[in-house]
N, CA, C and O atoms as CSV, one atom per row, in Angstrom:
chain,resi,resn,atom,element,x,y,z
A,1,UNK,N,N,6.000,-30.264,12.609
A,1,UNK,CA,C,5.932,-29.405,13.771
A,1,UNK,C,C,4.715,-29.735,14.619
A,1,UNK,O,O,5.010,-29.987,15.788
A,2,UNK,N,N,3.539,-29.792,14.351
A,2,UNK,CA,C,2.157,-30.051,15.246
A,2,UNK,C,C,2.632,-31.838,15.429
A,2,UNK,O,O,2.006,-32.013,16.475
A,3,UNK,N,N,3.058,-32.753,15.243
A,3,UNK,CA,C,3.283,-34.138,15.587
A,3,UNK,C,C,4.404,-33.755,17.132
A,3,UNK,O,O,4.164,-34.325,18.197
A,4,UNK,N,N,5.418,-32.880,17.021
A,4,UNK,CA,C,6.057,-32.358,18.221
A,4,UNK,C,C,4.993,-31.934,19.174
A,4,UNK,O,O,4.363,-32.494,20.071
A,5,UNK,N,N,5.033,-30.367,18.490
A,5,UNK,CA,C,4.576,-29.220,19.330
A,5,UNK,C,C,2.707,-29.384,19.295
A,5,UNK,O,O,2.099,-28.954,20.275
A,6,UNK,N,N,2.246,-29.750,18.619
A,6,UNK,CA,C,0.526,-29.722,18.564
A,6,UNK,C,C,0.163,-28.531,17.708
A,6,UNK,O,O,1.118,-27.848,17.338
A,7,UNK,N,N,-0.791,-28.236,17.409
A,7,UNK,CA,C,-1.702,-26.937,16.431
A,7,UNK,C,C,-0.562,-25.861,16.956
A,7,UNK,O,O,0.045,-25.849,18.027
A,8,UNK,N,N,-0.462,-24.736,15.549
A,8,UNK,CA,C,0.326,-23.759,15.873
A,8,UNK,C,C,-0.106,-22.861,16.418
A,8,UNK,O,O,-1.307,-23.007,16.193
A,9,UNK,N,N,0.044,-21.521,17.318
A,9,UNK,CA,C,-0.575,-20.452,17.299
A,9,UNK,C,C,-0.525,-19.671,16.309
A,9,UNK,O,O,0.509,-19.543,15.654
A,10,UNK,N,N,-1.617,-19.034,16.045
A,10,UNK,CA,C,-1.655,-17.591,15.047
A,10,UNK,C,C,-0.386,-17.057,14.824
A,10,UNK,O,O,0.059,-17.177,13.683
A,11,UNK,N,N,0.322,-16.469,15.702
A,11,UNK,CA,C,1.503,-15.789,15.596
A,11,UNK,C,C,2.870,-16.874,14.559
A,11,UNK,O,O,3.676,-16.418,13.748
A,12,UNK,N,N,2.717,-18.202,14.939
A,12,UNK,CA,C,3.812,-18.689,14.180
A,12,UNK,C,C,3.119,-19.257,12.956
A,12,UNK,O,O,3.990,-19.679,12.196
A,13,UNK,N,N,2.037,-19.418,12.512
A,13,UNK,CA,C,1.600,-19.503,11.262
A,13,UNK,C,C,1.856,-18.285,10.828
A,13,UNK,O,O,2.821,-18.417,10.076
A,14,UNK,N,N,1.540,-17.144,10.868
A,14,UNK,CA,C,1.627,-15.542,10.366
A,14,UNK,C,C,3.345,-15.856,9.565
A,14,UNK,O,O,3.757,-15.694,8.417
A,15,UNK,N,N,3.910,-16.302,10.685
A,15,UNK,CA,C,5.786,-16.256,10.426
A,15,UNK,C,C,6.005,-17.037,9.619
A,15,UNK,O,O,7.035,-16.886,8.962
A,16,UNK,N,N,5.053,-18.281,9.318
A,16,UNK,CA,C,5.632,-19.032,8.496
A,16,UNK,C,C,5.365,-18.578,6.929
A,16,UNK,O,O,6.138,-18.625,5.972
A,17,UNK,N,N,3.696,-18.021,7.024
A,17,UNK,CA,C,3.292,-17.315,5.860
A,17,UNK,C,C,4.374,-15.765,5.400
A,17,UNK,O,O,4.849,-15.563,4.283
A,18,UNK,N,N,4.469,-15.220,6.138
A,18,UNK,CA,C,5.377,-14.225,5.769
A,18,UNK,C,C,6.601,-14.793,5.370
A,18,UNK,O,O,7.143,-14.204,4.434
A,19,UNK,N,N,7.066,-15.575,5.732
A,19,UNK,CA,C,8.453,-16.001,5.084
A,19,UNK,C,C,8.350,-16.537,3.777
A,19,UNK,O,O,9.255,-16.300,2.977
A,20,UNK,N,N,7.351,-17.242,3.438
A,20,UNK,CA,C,6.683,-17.727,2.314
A,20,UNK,C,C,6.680,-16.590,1.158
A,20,UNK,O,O,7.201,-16.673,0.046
A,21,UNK,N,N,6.016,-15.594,1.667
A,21,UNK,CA,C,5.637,-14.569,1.012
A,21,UNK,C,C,7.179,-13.320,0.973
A,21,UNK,O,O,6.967,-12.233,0.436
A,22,UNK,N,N,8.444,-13.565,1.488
A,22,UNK,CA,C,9.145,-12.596,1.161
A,22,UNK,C,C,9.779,-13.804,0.464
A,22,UNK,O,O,10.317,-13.161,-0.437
A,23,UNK,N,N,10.147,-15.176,0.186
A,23,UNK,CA,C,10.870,-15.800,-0.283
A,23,UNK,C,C,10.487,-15.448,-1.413
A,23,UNK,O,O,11.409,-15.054,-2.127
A,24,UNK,N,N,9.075,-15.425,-2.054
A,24,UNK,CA,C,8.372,-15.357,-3.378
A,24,UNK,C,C,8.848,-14.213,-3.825
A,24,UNK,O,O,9.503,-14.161,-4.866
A,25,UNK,N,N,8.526,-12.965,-2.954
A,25,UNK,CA,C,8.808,-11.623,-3.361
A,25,UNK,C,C,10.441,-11.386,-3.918
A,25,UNK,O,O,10.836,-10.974,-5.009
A,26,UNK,N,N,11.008,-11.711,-3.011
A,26,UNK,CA,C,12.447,-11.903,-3.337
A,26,UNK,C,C,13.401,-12.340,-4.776
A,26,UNK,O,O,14.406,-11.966,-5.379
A,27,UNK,N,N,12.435,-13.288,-4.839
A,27,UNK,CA,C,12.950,-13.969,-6.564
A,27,UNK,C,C,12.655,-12.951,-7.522
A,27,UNK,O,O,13.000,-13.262,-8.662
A,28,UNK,N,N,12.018,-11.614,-7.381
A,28,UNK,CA,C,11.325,-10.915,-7.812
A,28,UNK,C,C,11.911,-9.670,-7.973
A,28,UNK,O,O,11.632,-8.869,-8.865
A,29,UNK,N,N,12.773,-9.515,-7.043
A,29,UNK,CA,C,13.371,-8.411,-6.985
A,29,UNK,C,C,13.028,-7.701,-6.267
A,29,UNK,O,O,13.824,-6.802,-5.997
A,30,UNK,N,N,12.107,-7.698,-5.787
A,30,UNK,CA,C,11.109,-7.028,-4.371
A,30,UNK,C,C,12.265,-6.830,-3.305
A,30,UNK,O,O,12.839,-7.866,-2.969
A,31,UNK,N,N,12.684,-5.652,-2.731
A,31,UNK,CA,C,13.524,-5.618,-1.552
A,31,UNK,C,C,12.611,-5.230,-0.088
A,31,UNK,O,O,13.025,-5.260,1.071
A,32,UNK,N,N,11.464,-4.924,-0.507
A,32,UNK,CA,C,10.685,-4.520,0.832
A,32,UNK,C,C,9.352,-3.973,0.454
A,32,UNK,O,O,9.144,-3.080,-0.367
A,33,UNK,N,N,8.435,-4.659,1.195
A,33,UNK,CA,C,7.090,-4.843,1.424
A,33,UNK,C,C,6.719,-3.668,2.622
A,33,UNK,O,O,7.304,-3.702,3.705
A,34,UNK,N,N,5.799,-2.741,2.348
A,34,UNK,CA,C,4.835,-2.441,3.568
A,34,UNK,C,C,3.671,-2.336,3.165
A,34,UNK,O,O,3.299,-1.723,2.165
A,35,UNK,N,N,2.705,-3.228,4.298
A,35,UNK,CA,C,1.643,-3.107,3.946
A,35,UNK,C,C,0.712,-2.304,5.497
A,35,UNK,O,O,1.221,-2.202,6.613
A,36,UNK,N,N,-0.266,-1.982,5.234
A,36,UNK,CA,C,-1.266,-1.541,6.283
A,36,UNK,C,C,-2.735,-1.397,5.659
A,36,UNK,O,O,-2.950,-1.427,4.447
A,37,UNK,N,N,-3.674,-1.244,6.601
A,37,UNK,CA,C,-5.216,-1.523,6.423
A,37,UNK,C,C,-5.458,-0.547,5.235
A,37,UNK,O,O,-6.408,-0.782,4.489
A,38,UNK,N,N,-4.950,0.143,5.092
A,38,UNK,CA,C,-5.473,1.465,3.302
A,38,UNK,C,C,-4.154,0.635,2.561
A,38,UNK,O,O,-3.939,1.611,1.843
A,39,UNK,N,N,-3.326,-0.124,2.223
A,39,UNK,CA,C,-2.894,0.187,1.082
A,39,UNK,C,C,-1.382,-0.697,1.538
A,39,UNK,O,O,-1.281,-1.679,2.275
A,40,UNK,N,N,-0.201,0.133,0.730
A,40,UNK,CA,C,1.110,-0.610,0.955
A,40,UNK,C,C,1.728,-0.139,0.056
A,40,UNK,O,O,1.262,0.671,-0.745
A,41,UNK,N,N,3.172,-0.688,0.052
A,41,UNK,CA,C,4.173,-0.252,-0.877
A,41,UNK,C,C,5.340,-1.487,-1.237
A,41,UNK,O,O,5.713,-2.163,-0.279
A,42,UNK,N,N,5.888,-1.772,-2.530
A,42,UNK,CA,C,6.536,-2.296,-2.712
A,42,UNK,C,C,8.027,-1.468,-3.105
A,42,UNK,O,O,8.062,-0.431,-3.769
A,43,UNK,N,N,9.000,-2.038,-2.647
A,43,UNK,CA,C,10.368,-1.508,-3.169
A,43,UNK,C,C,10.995,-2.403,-4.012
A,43,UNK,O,O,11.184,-3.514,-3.516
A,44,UNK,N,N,11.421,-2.213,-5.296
A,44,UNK,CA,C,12.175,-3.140,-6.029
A,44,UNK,C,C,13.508,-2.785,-6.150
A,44,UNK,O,O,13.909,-1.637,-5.958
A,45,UNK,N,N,14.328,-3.875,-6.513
A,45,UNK,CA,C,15.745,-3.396,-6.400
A,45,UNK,C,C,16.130,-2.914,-8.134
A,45,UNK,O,O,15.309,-2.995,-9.048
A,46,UNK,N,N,17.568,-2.411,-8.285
A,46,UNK,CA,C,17.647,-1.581,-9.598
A,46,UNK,C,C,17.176,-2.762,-10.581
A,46,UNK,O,O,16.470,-2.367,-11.509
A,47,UNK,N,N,17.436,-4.118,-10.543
A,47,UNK,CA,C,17.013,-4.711,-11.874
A,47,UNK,C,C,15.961,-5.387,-11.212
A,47,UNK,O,O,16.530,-6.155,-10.437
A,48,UNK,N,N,14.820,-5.511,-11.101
A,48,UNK,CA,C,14.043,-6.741,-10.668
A,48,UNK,C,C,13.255,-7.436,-11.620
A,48,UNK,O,O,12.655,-6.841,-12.514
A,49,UNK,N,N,13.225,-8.734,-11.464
A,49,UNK,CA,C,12.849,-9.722,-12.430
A,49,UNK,C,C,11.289,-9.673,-12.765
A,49,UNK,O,O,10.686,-10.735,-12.609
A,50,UNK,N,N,10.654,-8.700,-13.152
A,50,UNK,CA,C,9.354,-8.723,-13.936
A,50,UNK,C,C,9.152,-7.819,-14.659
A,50,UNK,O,O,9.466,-6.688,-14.289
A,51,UNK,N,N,8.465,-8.068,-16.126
A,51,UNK,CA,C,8.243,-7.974,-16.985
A,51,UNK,C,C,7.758,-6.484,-17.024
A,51,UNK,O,O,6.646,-6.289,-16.531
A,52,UNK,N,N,8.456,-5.359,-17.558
A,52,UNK,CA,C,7.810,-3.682,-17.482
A,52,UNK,C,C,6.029,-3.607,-17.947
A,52,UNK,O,O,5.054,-2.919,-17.643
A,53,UNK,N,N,6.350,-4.820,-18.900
A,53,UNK,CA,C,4.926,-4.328,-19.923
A,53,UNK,C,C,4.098,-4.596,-18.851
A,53,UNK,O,O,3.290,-3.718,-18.550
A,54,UNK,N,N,4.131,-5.966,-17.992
A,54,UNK,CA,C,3.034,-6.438,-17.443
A,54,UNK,C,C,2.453,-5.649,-15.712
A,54,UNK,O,O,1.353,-5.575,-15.164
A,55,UNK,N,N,4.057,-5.117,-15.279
A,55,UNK,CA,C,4.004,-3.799,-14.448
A,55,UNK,C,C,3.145,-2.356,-15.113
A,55,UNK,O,O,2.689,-1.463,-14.399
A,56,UNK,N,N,3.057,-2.389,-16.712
A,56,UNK,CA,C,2.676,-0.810,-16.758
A,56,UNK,C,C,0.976,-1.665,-16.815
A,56,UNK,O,O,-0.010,-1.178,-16.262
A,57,UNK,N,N,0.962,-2.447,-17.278
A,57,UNK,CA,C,-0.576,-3.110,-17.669
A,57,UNK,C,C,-1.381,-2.855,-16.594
A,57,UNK,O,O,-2.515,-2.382,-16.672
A,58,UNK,N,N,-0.587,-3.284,-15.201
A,58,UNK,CA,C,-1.243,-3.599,-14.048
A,58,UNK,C,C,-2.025,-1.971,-13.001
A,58,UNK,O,O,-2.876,-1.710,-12.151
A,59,UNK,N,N,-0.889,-1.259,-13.934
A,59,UNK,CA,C,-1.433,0.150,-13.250
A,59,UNK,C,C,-2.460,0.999,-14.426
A,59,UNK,O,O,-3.409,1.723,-14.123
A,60,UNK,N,N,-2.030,0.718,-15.687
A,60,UNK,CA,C,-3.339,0.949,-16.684
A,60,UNK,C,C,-4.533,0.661,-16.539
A,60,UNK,O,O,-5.478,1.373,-16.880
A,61,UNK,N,N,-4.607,-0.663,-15.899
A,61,UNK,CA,C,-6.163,-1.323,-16.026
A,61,UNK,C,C,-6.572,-0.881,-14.358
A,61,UNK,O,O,-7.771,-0.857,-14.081
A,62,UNK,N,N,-5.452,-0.503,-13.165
A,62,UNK,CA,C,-6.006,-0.031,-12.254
A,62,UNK,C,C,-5.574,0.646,-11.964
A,62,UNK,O,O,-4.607,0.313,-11.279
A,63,UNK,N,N,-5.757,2.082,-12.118
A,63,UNK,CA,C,-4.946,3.704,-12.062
A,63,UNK,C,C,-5.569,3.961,-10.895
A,63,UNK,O,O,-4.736,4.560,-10.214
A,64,UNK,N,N,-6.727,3.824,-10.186
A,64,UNK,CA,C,-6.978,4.041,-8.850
A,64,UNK,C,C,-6.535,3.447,-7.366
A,64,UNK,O,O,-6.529,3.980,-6.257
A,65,UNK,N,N,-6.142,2.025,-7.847
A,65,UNK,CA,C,-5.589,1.202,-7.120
A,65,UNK,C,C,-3.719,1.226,-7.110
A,65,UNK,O,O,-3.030,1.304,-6.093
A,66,UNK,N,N,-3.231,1.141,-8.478
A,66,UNK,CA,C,-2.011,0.978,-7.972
A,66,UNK,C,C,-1.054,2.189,-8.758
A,66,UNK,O,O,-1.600,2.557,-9.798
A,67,UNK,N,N,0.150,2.827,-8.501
A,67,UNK,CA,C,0.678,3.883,-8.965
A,67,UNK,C,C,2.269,3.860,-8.421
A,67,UNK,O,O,2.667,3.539,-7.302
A,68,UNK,N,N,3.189,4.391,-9.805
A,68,UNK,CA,C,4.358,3.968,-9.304
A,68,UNK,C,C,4.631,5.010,-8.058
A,68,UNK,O,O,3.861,5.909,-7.720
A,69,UNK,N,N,5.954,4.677,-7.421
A,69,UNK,CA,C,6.088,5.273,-6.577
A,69,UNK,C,C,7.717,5.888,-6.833
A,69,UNK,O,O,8.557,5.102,-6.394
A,70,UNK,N,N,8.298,7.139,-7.459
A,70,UNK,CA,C,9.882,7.192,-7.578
A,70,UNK,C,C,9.966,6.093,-8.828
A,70,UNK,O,O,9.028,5.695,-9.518
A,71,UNK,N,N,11.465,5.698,-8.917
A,71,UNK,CA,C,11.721,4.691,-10.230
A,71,UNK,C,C,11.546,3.772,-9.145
A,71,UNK,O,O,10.381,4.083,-8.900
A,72,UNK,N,N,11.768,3.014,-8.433
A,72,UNK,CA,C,11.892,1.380,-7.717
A,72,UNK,C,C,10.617,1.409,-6.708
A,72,UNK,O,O,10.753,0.877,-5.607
A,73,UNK,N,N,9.688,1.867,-6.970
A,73,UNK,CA,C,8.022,1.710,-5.779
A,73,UNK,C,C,7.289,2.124,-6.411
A,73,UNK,O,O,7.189,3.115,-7.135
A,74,UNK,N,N,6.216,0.627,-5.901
A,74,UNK,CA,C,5.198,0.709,-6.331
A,74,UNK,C,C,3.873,0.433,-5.276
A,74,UNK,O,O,3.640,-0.615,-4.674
A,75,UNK,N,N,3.011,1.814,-5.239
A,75,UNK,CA,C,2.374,2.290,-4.277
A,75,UNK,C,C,1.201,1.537,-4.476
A,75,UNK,O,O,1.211,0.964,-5.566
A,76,UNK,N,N,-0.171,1.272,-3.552
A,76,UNK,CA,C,-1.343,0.392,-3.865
A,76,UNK,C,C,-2.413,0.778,-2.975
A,76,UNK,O,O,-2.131,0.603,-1.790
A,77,UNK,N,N,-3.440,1.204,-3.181
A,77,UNK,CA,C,-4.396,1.756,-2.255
A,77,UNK,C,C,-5.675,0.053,-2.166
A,77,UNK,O,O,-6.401,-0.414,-3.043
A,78,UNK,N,N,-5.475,-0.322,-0.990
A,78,UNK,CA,C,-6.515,-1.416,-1.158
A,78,UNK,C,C,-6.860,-1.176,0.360
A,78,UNK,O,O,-6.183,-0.712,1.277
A,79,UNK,N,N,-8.206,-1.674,0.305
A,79,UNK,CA,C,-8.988,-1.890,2.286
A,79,UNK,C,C,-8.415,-3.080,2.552
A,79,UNK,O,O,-8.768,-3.973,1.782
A,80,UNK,N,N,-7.488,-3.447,3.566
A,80,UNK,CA,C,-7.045,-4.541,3.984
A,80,UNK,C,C,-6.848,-4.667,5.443
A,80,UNK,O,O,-5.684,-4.773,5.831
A,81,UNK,N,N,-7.714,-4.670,6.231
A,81,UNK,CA,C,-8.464,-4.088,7.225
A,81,UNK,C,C,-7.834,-5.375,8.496
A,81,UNK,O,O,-7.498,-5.184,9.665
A,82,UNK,N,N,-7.864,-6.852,7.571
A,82,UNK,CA,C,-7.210,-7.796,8.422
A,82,UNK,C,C,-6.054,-8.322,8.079
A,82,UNK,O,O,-5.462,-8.215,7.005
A,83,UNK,N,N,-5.824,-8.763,8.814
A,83,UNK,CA,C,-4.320,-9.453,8.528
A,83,UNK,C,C,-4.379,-10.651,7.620
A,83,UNK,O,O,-3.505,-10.847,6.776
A,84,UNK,N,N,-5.316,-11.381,7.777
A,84,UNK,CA,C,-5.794,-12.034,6.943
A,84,UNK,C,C,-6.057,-12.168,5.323
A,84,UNK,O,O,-5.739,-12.932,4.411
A,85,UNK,N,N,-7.011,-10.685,5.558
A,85,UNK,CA,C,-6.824,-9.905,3.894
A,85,UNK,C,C,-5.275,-9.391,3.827
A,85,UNK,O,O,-4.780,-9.525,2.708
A,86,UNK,N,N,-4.921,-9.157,4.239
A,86,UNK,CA,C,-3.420,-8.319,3.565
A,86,UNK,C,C,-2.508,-9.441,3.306
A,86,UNK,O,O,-1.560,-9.143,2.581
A,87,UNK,N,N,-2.561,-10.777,3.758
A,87,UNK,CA,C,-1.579,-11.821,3.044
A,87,UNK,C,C,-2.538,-12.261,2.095
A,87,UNK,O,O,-1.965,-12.963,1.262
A,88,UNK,N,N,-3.819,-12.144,1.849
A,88,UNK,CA,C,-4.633,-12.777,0.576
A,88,UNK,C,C,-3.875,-12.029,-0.179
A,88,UNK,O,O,-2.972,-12.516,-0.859
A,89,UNK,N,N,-4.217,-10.434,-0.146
A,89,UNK,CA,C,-3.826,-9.041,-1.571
A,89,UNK,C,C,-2.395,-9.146,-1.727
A,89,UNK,O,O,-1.882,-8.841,-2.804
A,90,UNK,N,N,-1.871,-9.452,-0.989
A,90,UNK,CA,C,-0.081,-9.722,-1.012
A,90,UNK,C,C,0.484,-10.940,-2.008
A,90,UNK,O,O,1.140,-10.861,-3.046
A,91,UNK,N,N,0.007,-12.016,-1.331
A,91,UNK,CA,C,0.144,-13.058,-2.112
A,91,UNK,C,C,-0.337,-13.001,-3.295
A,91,UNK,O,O,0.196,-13.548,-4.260
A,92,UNK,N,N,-1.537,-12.242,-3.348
A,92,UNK,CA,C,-2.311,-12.058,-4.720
A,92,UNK,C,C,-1.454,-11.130,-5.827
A,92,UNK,O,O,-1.543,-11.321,-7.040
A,93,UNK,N,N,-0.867,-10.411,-5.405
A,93,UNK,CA,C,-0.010,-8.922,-6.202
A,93,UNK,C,C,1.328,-9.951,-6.602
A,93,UNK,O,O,1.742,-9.909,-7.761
A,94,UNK,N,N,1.842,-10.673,-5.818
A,94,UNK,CA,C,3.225,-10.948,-5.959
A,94,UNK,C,C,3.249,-12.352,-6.483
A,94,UNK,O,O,4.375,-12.766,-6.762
A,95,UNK,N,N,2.105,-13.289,-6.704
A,95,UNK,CA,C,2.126,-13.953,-7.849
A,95,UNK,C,C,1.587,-13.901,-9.332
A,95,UNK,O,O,1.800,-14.675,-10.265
A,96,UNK,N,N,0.604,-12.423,-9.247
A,96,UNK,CA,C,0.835,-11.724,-10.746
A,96,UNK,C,C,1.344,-11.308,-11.264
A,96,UNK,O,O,1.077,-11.075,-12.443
A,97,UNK,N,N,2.556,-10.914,-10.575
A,97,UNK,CA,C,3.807,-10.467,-10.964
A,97,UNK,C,C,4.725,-11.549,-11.453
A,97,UNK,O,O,5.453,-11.365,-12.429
A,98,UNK,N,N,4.692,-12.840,-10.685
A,98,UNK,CA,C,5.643,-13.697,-10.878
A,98,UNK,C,C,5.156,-14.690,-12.455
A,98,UNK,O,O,5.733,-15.233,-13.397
A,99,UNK,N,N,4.035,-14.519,-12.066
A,99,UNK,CA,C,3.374,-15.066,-13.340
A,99,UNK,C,C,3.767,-14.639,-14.847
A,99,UNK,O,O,3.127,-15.172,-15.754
A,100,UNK,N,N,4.795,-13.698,-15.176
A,100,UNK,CA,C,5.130,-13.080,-16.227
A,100,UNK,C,C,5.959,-13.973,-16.956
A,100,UNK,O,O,6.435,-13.629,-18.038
């Protein structure tokens, strides 16, 4: 694409990273992501592919940070203030998950 078009703008790197990041989520069972500057939410679908133990681990060792949400969400209080940080903590959540 930059050998065509030249350096991308912000906006279509963002698109390419987000697609990145729901393809990952997806294998996962993840049906929907929201995130914002306090925090976010994940939706999983009825079976999703990760490991319960390593889901209950993740809210044991951080009961302030993350908490289920209903049976299929899982709620997350983090400062993610840029857009920047919120695909770091994103990417970061959804390959510890995949890591199971």
């Amino acid at each position: 694409m930059i050998d065509r078009f030249g350096l991308l703008p912000e906006p279509t790197k963002h698109l390419f990273r987000l697609t990145a990041l729901k393809l990952n989520a997806e294998s996962l069972g993840i049906l929907k992501i929201d995130a914002h500057d306090k925090g976010g939410k994940f939706e999983f679908d009825s079976e999703p592919k990760i490991d319960p133990m390593r889901l209950i681990q993740l809210i044991q060792r951080q009961p302030h940070i993350f908490k289920l949400d209903g049976p299929t969400g899982l709620r997350f209080t983090l400062k993610m203030p840029t857009v920047e940080e919120r695909f770091q903590q994103l990417e970061s959540l959804v390959s510890n998950l995949q890591a199971a």
